[in-house]
C-alpha positions as CSV (number, residue, x, y, z in Angstrom):
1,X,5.1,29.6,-10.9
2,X,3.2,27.7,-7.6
3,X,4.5,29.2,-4.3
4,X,3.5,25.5,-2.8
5,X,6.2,23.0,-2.2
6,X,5.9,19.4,-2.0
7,X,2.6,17.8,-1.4
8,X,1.7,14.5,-0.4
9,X,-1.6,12.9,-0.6
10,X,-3.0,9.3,0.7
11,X,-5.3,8.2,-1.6
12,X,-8.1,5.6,-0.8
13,X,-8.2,2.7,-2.8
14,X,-9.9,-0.9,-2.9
15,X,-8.5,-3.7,-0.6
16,X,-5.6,-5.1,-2.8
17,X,-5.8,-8.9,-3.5
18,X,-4.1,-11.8,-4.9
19,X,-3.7,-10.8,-8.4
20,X,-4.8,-7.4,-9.1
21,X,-3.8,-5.2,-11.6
22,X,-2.3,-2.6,-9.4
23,X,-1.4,-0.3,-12.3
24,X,-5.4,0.0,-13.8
25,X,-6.3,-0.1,-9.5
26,X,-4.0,2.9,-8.4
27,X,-4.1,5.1,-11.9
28,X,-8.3,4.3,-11.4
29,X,-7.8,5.4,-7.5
30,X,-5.9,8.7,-8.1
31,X,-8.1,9.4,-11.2
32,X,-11.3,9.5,-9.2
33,X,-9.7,11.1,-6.2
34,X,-8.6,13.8,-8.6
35,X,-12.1,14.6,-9.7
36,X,-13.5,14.5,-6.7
37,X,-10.8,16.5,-4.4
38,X,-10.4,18.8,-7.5
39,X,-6.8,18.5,-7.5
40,X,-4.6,18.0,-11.4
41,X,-2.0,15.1,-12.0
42,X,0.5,17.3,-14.0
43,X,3.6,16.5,-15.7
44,X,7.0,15.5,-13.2
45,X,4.2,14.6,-10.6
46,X,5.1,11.2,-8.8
47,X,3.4,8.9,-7.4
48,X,4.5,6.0,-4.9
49,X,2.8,2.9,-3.9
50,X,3.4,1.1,-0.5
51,X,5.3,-2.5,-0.4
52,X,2.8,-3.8,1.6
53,X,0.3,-3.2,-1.5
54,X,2.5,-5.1,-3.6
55,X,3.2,-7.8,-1.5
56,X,-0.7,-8.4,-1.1
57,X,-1.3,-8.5,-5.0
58,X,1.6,-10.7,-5.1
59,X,-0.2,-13.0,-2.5
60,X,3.8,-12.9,-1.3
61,X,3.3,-12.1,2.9
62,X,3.2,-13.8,6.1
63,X,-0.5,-13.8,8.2
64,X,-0.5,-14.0,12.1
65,X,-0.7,-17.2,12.8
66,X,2.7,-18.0,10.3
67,X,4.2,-15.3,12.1
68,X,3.1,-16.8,15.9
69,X,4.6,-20.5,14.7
70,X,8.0,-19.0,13.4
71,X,8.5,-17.1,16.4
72,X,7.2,-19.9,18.8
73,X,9.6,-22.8,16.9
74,X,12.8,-19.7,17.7
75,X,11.7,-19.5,20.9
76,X,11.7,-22.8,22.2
77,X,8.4,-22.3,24.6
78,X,9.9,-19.1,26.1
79,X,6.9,-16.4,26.6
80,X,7.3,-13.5,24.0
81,X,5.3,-10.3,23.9
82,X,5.1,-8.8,20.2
């Protein structure tokens, strides 16, 4: 029986892009980060991805210069500070 509690890791990975296969990218991430931090994926373990890595594979976000027209066309002109 461990006497450690939960644990949370951030696990480098490749830039995510348009069309990856984020299942063979993250299981090849946490597999190499395993052998070299020395650290076991056991059984119940669970492992989260962030939304903004999906979005990227999906090719499904906004860059900055969508972002400055949206707000610009709602603002009619007005000065904004983001």
């Amino acid at each position: 029986m461990s006497n450690v509690g939960t644990v949370a890791r951030g696990i480098k990975a490749p830039i995510i892009k348009k069309g990856d296969n984020l299942v063979d990218t993250v299981f090849d991430s946490i597999v190499k980060a395993s052998e070299s931090d020395n650290f076991k994926i056991e059984d119940r373990d669970v492992v989260c991805i962030t939304e903004a890595i999906v979005a990227r594979a999906q090719n499904n976000y906004a860059n900055v210069n969508q972002i400055a027209k949206d707000v610009k066309s709602k603002f009619d002109g007005e000065i904004v500070g983001l």
